[in-house]
KEPAVO-772262 format. One record per residue (C-alpha): residue number from 1; residue in three letters; y negated, x negated, z. Coordinates in Angstrom, 1 decimal. Example, Ala and Ser with C-alpha at 12.3 -4.5 7.8 and 13.67 -1.06 7.14 Angstrom:
2
  drenro  lumgu       y       x       z
       1    Ala     4.5   -12.3     7.8
       2    Ser     1.1   -13.7     7.1
This chain:
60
  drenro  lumgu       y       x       z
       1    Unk    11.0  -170.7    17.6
       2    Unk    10.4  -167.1    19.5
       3    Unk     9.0  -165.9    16.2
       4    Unk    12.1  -167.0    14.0
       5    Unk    14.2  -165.2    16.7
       6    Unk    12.2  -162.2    16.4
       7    Unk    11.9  -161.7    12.4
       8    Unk    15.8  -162.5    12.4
       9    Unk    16.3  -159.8    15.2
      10    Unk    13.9  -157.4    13.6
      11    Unk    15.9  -157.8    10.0
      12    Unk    19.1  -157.4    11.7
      13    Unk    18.1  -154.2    13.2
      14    Unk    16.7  -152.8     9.1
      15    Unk    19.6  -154.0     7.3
      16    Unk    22.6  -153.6     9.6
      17    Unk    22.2  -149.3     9.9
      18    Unk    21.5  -149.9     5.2
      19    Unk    24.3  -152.2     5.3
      20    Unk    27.0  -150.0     7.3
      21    Unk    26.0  -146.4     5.4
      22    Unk    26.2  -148.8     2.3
      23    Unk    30.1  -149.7     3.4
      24    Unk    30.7  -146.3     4.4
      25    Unk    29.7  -144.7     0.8
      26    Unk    31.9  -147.7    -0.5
      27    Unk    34.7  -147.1     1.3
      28    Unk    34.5  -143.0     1.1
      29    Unk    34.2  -143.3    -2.6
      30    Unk    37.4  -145.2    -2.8
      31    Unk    36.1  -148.6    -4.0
      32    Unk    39.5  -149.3    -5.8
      33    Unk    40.2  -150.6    -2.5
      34    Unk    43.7  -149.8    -1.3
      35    Unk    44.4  -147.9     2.2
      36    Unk    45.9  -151.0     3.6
      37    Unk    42.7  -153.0     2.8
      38    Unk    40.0  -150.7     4.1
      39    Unk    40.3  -152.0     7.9
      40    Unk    40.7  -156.2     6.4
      41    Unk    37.5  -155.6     4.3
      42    Unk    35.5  -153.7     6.9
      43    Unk    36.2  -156.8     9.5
      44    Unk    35.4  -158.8     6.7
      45    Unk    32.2  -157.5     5.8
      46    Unk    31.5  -157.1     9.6
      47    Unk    32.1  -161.0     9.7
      48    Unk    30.1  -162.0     7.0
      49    Unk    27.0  -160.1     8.5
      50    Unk    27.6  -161.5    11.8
      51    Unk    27.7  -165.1    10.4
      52    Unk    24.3  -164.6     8.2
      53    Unk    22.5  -163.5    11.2
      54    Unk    24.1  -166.6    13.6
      55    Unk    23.3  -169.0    10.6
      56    Unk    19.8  -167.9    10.4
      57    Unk    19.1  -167.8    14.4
      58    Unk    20.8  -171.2    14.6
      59    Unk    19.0  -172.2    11.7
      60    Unk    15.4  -171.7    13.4
């Protein structure tokens, strides 16, 4: 149980830093998003990731 928690918490901690410069270069390079969307798809992506990593620690 500890050990689930920890490889879920140490995976968290490597992908969330890749996952946000990967959003950022998305977003900066335009993405065919619209103005209007960045901020909905950000919170959306920021959700998703959340909901992964509760999954998995609920999970184990």
């Amino acid at each position: 149980m500890r050990e689930a928690h920890l490889i879920a918490f140490v995976l968290w901690l490597v992908l969330w830093p890749l996952a946000c410069a990967w959003r950022g270069d998305y977003l900066r390079r335009g993405g065919n998003l619209y103005p209007d969307n960045v901020r909905l798809m950000s919170a959306l992506f920021d959700l998703a990731v959340w909901l992964v990593v509760g999954f998995i620690l609920i999970k184990h």
